[in-house]
MISETI-75533 format. One record per residue: residue number from 1; residue in one letter; y, z, x of N, C-alpha, C, O in turn. Coordinates in steps of 0.05 Angstrom, whole numbers. Each point is the difference from the previous one (the first is absolute). Layout:
N
 num residuo   n_c2   n_c3   n_c1  ca_c2  ca_c3  ca_c1   c_c2   c_c3   c_c1   o_c2   o_c3   o_c1
 NUM       a      Y      Z      X      Y      Z      X      Y      Z      X      Y      Z      X
...
REM end
This chain:
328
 num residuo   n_c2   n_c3   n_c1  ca_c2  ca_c3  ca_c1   c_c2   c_c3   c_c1   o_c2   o_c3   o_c1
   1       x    769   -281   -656     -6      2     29    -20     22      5    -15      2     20
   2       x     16     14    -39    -13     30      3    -32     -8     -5    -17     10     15
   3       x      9    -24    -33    -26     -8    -13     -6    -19     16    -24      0      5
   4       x     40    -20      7    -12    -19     25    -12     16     27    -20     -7     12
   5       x     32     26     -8     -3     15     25    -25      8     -6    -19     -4     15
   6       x     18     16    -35    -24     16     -7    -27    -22    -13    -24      5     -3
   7       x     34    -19      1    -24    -33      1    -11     -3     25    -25      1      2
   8       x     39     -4     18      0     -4     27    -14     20      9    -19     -9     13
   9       x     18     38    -13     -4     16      5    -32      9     -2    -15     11     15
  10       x     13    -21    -42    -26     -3    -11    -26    -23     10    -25      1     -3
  11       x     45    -23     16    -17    -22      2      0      6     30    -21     -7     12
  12       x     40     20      3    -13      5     29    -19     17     -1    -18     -3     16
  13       x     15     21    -31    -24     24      1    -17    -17     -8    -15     -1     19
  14       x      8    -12    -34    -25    -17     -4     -9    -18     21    -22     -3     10
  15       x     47    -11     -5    -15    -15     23    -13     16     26    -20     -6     13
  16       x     37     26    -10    -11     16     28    -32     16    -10    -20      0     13
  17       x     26     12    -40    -40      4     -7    -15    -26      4    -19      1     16
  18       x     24    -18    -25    -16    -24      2    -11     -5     28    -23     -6      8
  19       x     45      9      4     -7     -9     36    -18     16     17    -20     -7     12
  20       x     36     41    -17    -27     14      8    -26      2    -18    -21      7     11
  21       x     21    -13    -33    -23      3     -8    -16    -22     10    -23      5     -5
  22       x     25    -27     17    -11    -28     14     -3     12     29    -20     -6     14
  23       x     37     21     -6     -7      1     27    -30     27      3    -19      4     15
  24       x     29      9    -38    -26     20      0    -25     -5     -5    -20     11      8
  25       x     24    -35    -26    -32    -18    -10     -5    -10     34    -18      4     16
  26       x     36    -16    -16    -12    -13     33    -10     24     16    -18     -6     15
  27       x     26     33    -14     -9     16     14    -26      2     -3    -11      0     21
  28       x     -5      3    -42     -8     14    -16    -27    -24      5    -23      5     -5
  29       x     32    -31     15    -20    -18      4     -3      4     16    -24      6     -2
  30       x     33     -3     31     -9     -3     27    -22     28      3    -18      5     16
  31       x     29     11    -40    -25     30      7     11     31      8    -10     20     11
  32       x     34    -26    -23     20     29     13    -14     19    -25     -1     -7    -24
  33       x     -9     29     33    -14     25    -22     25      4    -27     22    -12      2
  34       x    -29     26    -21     11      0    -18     25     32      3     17      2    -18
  35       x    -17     15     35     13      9      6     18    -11     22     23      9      1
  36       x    -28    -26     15     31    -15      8     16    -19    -14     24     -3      3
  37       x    -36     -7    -17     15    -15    -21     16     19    -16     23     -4     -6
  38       x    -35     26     -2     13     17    -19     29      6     16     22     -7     -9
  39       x    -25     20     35     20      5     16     21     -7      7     21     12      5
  40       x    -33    -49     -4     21    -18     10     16    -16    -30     16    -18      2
  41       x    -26     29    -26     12    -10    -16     21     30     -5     22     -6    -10
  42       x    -24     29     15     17     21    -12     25     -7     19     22      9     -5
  43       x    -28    -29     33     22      4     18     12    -20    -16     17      6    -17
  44       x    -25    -31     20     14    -17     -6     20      5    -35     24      3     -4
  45       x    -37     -4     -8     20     16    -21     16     22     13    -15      8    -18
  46       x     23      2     25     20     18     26     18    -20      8     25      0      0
  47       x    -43    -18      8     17    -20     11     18    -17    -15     23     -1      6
  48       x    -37    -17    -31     22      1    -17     16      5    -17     18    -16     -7
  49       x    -25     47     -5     12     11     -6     35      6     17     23     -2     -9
  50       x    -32      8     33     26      9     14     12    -33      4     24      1     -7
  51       x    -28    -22     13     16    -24     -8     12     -6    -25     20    -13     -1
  52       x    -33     23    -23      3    -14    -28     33     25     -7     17     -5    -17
  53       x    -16     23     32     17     15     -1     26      0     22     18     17     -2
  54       x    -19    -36     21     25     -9     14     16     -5    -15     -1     -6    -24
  55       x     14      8     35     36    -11    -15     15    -14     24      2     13     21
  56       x      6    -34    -24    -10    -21    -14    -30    -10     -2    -10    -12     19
  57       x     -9     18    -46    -24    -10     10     -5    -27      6     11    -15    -15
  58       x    -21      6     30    -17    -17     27    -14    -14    -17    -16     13    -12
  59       x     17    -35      8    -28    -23     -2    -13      3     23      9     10     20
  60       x    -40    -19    -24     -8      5     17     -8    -15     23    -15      8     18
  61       x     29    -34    -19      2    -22     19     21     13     14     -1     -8     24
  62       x     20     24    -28     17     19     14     -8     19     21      9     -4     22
  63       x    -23     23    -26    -13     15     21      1     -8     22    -12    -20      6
  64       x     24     29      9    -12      3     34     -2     13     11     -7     18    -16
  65       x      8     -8     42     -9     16     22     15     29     -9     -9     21     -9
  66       x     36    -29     16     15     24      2     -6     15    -30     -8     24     -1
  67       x     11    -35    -18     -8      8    -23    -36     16      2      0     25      4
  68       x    -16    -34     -5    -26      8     10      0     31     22    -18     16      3
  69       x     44    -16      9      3     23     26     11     24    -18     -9     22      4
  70       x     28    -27    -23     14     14    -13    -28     22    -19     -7     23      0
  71       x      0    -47    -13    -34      9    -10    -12     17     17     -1     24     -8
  72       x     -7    -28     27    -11     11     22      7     33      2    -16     19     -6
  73       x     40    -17     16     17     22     15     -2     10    -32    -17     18     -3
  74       x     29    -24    -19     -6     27    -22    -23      2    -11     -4     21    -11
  75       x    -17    -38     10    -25      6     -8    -19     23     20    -18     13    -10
  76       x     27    -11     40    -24      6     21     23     39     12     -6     21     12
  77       x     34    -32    -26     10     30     13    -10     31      9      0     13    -21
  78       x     -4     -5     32    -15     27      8    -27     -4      0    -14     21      0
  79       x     -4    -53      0    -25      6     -3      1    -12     23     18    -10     12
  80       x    -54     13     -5    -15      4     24     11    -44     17      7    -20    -12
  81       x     -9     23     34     -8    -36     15    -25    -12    -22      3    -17    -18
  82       x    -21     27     24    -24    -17    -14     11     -9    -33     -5    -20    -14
  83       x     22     42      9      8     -7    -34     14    -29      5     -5    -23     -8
  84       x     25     36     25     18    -34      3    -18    -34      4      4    -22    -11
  85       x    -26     36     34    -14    -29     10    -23     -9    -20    -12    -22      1
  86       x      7     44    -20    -23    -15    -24     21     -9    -17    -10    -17    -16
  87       x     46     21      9     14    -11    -21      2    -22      5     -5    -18    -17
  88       x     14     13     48      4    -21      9    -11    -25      6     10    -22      6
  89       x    -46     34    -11    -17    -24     -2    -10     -5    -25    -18    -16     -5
  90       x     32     32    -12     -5     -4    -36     17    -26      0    -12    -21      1
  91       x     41     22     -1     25    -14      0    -11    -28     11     -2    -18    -16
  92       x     -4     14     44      3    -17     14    -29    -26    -14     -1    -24      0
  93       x    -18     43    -11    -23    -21    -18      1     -2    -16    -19    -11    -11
  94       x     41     18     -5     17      0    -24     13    -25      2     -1    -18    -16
  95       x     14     18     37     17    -28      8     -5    -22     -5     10    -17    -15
  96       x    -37     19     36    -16    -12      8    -12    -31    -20     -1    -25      2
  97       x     -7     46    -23     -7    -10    -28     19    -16    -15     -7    -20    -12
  98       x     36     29     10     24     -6    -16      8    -24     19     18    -13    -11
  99       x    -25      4     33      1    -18     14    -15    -20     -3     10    -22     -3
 100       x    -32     25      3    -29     -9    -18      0    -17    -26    -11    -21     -3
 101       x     27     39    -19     11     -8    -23     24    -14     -2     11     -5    -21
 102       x     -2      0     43     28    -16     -7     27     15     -4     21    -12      3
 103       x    -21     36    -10     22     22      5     17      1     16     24      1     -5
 104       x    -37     -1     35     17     -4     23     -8    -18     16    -24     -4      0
 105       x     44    -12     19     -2    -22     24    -12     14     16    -18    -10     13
 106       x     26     42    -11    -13     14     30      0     28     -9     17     12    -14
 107       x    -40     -4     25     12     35     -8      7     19     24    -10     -1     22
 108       x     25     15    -30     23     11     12    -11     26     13      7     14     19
 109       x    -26    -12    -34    -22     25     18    -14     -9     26     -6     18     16
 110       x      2    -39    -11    -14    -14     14      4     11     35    -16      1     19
 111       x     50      8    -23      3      9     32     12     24     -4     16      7     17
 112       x    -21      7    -35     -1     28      1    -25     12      6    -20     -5    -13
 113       x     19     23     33    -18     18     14      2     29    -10     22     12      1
 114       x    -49      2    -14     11     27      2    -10      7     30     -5    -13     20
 115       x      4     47    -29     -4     21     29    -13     -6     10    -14    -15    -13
 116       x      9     17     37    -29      3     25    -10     23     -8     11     22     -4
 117       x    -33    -29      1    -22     31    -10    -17      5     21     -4    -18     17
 118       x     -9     43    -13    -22      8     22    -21     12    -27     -1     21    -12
 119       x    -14    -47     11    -22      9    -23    -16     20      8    -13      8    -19
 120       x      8      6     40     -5     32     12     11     23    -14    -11     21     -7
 121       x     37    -31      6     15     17    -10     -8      5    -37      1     23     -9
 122       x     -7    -40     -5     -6      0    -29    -21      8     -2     -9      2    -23
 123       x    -11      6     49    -26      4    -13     -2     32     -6     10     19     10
 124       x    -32    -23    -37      3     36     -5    -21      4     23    -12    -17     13
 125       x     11     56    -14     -8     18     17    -28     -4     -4    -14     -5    -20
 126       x     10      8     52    -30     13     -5    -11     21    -11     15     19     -5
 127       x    -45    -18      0     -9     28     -7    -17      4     14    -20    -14      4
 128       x     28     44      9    -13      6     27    -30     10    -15     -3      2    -24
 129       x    -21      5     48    -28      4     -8      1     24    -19    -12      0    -22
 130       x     27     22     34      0     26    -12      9     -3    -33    -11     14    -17
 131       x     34    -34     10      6     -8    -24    -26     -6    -21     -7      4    -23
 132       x     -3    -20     51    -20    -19    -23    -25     28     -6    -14      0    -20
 133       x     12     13     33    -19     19     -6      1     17    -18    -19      4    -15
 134       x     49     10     13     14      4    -21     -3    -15    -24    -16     14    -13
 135       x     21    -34     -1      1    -16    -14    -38      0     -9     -7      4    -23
 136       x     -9     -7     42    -26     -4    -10    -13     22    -17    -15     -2    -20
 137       x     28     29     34    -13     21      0      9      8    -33    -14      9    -18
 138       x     46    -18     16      5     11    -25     -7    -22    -29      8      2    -24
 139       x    -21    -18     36    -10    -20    -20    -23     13    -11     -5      3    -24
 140       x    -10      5     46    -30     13    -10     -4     22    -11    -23      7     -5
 141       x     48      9     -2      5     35    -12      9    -19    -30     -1     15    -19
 142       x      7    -34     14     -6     -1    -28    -24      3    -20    -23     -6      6
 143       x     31     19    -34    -29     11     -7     -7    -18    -17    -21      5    -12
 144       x     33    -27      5     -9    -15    -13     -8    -22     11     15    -13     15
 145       x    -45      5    -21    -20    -19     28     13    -20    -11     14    -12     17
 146       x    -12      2    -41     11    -32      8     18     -5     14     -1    -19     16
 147       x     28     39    -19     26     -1     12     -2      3     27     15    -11     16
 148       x    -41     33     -6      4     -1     28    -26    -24     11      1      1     24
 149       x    -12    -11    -29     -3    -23     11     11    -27      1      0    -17     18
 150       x      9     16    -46     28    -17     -4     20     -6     17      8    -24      4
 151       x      6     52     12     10      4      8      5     -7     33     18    -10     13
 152       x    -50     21     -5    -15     -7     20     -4    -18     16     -2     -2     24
 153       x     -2    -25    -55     -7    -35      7     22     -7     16      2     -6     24
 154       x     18      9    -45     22     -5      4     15      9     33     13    -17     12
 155       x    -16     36     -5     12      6     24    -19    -15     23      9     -7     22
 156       x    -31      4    -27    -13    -10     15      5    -31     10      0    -10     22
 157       x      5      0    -49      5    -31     -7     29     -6     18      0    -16     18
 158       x     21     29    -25     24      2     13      0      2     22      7    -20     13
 159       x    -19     49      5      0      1     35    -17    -21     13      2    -10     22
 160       x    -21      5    -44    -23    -18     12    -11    -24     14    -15     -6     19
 161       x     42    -13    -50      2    -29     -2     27     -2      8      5    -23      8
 162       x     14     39     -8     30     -4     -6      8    -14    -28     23     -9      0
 163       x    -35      6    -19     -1    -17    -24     38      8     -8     10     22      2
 164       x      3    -41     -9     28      4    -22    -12     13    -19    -23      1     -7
 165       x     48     12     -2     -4      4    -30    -14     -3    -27    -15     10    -17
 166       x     36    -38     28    -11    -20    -27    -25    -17      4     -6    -19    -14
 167       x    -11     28     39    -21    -14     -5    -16     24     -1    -23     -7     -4
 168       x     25     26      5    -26     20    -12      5      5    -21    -18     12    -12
 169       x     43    -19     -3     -1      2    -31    -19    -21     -7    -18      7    -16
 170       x     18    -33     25     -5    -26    -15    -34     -1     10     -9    -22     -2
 171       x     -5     37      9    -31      8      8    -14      0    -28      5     19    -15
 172       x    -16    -31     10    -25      6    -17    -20     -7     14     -1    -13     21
 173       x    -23     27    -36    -33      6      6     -1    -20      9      0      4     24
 174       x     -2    -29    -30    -17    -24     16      8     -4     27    -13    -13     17
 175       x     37     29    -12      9      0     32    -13      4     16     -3    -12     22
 176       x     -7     32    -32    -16     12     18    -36    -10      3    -18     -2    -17
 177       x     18     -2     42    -25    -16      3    -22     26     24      0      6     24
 178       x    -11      1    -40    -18     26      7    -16    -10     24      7      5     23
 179       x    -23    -15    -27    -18     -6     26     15    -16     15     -4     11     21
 180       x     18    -27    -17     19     -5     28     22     12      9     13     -9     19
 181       x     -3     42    -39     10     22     11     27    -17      6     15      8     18
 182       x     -7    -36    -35     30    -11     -9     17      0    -20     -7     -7    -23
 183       x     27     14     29     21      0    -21     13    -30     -1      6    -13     19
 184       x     -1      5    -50     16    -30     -9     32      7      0     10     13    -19
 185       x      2    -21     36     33      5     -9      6    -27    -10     -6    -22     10
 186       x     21     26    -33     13    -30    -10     34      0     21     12     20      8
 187       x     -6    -42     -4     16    -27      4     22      3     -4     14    -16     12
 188       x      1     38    -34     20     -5    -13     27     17     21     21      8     -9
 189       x    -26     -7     30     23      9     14      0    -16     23     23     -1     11
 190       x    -43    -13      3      4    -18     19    -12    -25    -17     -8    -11     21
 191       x      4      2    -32    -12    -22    -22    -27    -11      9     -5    -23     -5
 192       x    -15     42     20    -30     -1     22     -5     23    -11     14     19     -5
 193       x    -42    -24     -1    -25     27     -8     -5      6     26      5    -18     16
 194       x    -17     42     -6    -12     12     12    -25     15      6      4     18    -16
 195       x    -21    -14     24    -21     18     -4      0     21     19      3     -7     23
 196       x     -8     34    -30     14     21     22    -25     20      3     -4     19    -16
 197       x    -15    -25     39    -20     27      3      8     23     -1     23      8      2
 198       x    -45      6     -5     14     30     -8    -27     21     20    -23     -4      6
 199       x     42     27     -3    -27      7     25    -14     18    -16      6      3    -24
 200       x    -24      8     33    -26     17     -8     16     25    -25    -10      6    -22
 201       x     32      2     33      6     22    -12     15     -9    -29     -4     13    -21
 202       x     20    -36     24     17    -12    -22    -27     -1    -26     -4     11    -22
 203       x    -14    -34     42    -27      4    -26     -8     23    -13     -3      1    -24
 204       x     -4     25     42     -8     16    -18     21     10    -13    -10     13    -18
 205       x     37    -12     17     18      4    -21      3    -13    -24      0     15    -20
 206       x      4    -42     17    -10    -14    -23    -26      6     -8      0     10    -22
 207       x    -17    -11     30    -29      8    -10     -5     16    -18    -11     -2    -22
 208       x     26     28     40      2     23    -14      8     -2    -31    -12      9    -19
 209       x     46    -29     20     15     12    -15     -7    -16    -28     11      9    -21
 210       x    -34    -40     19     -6    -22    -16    -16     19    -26      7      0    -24
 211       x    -34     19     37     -7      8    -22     22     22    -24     -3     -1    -24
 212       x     21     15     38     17      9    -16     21    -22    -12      1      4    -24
 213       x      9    -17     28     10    -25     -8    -19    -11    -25      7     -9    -22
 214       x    -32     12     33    -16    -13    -32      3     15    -23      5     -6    -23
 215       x    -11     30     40      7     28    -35     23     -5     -9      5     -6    -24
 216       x      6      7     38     29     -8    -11     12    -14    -22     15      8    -18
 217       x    -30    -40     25      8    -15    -10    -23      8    -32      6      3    -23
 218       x    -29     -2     34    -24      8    -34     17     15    -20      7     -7    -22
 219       x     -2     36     41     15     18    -22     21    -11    -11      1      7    -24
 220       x     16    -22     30     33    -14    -12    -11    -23    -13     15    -10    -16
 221       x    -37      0     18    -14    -25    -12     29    -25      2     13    -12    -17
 222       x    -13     12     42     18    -26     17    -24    -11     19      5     -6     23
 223       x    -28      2    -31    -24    -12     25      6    -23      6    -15     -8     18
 224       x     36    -11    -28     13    -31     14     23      5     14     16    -17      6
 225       x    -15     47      1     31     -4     21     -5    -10     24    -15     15     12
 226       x     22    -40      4     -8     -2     25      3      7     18    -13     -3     21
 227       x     45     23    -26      9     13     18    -15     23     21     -8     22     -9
 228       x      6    -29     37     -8     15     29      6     30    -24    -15      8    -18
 229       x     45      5     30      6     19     -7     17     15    -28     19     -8    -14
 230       x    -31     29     14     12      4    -42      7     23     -6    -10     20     10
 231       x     23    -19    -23     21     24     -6    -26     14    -18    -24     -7      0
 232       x     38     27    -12     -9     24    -19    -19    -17    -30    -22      2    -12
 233       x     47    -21      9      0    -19    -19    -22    -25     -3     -4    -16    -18
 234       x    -12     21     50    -24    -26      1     21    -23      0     -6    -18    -16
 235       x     29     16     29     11    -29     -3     13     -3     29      1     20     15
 236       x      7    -43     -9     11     -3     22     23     16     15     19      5    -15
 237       x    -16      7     48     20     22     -3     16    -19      9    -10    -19     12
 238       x     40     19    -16     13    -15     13     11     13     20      0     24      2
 239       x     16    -47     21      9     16     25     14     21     -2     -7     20     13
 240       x     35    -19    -33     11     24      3    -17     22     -9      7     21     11
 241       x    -33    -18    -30    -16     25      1    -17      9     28     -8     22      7
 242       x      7    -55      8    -25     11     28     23     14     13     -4     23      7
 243       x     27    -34     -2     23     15     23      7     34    -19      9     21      9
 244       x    -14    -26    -32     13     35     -4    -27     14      1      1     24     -4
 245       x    -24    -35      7    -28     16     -3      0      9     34      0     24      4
 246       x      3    -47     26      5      7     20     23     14      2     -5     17     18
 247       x     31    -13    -28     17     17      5     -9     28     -3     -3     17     18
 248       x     -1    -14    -49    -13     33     -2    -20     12     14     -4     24      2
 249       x    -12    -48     11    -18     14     22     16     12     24     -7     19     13
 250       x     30    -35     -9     13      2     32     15     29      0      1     18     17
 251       x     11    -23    -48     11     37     -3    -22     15     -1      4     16     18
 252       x    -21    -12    -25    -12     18      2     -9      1     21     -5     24      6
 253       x     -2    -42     16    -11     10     32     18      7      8     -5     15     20
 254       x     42    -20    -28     20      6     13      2    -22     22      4      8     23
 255       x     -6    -30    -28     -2    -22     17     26    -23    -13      5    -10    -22
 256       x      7     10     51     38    -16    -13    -15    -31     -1     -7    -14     19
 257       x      4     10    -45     -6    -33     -3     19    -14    -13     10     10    -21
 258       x     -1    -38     33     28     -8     -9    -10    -14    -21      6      5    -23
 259       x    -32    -30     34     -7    -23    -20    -24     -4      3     -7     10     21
 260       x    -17    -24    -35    -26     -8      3      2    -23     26    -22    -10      8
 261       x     42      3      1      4    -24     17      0     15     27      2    -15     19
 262       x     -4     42    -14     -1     19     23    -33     -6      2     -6     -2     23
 263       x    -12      0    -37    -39     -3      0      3    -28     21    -11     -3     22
 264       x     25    -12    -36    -14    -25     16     21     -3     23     -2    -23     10
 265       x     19     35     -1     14      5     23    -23     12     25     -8     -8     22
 266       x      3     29    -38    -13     21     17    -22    -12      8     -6      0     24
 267       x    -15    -19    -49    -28    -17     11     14    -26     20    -15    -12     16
 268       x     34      8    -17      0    -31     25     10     18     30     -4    -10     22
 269       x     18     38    -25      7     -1     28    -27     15      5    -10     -9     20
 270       x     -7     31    -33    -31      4      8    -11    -19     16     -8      3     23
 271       x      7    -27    -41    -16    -18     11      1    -10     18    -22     -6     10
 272       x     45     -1      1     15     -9     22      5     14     21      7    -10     21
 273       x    -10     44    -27     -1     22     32    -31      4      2     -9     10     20
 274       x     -8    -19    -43    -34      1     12     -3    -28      9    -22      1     10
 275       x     28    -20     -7      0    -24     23      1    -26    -25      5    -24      5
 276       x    -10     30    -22     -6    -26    -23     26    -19      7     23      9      3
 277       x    -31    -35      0     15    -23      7     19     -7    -20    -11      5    -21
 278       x     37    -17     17     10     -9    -12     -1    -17    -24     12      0    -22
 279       x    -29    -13     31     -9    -28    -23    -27     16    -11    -11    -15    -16
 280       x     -1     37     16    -17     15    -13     24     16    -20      4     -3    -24
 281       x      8     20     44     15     12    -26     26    -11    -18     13     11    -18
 282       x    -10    -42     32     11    -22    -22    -24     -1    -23      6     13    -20
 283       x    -28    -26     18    -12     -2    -15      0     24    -24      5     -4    -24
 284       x    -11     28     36    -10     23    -20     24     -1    -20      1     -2    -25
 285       x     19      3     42     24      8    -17     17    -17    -23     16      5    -17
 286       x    -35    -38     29      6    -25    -19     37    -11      2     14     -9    -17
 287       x     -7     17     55     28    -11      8     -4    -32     -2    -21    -11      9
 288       x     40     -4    -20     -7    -25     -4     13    -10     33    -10    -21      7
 289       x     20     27      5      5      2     39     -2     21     18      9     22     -5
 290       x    -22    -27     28     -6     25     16     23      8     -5      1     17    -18
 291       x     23    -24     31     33      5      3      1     28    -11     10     20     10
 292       x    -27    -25    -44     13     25    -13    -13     27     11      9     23     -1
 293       x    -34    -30     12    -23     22     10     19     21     21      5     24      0
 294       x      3    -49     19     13      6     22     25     28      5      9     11     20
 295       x     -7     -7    -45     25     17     -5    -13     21      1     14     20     -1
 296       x    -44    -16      3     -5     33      4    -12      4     30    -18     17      5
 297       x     28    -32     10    -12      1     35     15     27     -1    -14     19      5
 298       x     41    -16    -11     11     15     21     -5     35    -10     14     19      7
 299       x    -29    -20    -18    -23     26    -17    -13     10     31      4     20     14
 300       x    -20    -42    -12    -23      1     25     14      7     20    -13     16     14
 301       x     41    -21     -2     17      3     29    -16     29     10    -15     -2     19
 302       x     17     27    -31      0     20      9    -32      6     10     -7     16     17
 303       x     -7    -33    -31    -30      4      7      4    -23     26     -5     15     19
 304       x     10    -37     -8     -4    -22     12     19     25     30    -12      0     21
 305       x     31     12    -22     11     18     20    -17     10      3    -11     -4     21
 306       x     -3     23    -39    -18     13      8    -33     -8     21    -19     10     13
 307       x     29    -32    -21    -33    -19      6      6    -11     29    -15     -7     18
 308       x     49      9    -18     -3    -14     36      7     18     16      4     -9     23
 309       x      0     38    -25      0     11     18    -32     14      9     -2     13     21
 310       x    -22    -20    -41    -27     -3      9     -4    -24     20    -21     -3     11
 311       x     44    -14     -7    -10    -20     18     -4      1     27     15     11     17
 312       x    -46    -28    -10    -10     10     26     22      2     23      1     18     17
 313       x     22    -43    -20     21      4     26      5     30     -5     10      7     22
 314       x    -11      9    -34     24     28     15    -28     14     15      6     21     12
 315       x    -31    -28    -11    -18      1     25     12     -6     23     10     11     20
 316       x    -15    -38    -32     10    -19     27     20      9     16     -2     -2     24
 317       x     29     13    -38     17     11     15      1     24      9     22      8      7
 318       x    -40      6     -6     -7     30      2     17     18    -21      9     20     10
 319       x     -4    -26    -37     14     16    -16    -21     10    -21    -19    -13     -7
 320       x     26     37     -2    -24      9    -17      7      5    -25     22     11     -2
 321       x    -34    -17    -25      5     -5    -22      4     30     -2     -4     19     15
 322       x     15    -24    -52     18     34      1    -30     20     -9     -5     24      3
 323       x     -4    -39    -12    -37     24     -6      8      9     25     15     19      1
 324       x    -26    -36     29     -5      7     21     14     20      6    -11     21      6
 325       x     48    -23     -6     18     22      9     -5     23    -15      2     21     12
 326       x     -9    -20    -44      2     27    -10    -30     12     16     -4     24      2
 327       x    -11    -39      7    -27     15      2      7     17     36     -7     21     10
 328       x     22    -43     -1      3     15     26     13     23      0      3     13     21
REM end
């Protein structure tokens, strides 16, 4: 009985790798980056891991709801709503699939809802102007010119374009298109290329920073790296080096920076309290729906207050703006 169990035991863990590994290829077709796949495969192993260890373990034509809730409530304990409502849309396209395959008649996730979120609420902080000045100023007290124009592009590229992460990692030279003063973003996070102007100042920062970039690469004799930006090494930097190269700048201006995802926070609500339209700063930012743009209006509120109490009615009503009262 002991060696059957443990037959059993063995052949449900296989079949459950099997399944997610099908559901991840399918991910993996429609165009999901190679870090959400990574993600969504560490959950799902979580996931059946903590089934393959019930007692009584569960076939998996067994599973249902309440089962799935139990999952739920000890996987998400003391962590944040958003933890719960990204588990819960792991689970429920998880289902989805196993439904797909013949596994289940219906999946049981299907009318499970996580939290109501106020995606306001998840967005990181701004960085106010004085920050960003900070931040520039101590980029340029580096004494080493590659590093500090390196350094330079880079911040520029970030407040500039709002670029992700992972797409100023994935920049090489040909991106960059000099005389039409455009940058190439690849596709791989909304599955659409982009082309993203860059203003007067962004240019002369790259400009700057290409001929040192060439020494670079001569002296290391790497002259086929295609990579935009390059470590010490003449080779490609990857994201976690651009976020700890911007971090050590932020300590040293003494500037509280949470994440590189605070740059392109800060460039869409800019853009949006200097008047730039929506579907402009949809484009730059490469939102595959305004919808998502939309989430940084409420940035602008305090400037848009500000803008209607310039409005001609408090003439009209004989009331005088507050310039007017402090001047009287």
């Amino acid at each position: 009985m002991r060696k059957h169990g443990l037959y059993e035991r063995k052949m449900h863990m296989k079949r459950w790798d099997g399944l997610m590994d099908g559901y991840l290829k399918q991910c993996e077709t429609c165009g999901l980056s190679e870090a959400t796949i990574v993600g969504l495969r560490h959950e799902l192993e979580r996931w059946g891991l903590w089934l393959k260890r019930r007692r009584p373990k569960p076939n998996l034509e067994e599973v249902d709801g309440e089962m799935h809730m139990d999952y739920i409530r000890c996987r998400t304990r003391f962590h944040a709503k958003s933890t719960v409502a990204g588990l819960t849309s792991k689970l429920r396209l998880m289902g989805e699939y196993l439904v797909q395959e013949g596994v289940w008649r219906k999946n049981p996730m299907r009318w499970i809802k996580g939290p109501r979120l106020d995606a306001r609420g998840r967005m990181p902080r701004r960085i106010g102007a004085e920050h960003l000045k900070k931040l520039w100023a101590a980029s340029s007290e580096n004494r080493n010119d590659y590093q500090q124009h390196l350094s330079i592009a880079v911040l520029a590229l970030l407040y500039g374009t709002g670029l992700r992460r992972g797409e100023l990692e994935r920049l090489d030279l040909e991106h960059w298109k000099r005389e039409e003063g455009i940058l190439k973003i690849d596709g791989r996070k909304t599955g659409q290329e982009r082309n993203v102007p860059v203003s007067e100042g962004i240019w002369r920062c790259l400009e700057a920073y290409l001929p040192l970039r060439q020494n670079l690469l001569e002296r290391r004799g790497v002259c086929r790296e295609p990579a935009l930006f390059l470590n010490r090494a003449g080779l490609r930097m990857s994201s976690e080096s651009l976020g700890l190269m911007v971090h050590r700048i932020a300590k040293r201006a003494a500037v509280p920076l949470v994440s590189l995802h605070q740059f392109r926070h800060t460039c869409a609500s800019d853009l949006l309290e200097s008047g730039v339209s929506l579907p402009e700063v949809q484009q730059l930012l490469g939102h595959a729906t305004v919808v998502t743009t939309t989430r940084y209006l409420h940035i602008a509120d305090p400037e848009r207050a500000r803008a209607m109490k310039q409005h001609p009615l408090n003439d009209y009503l004989g009331l005088a703006t507050s310039a007017e009262r402090q001047s009287l």
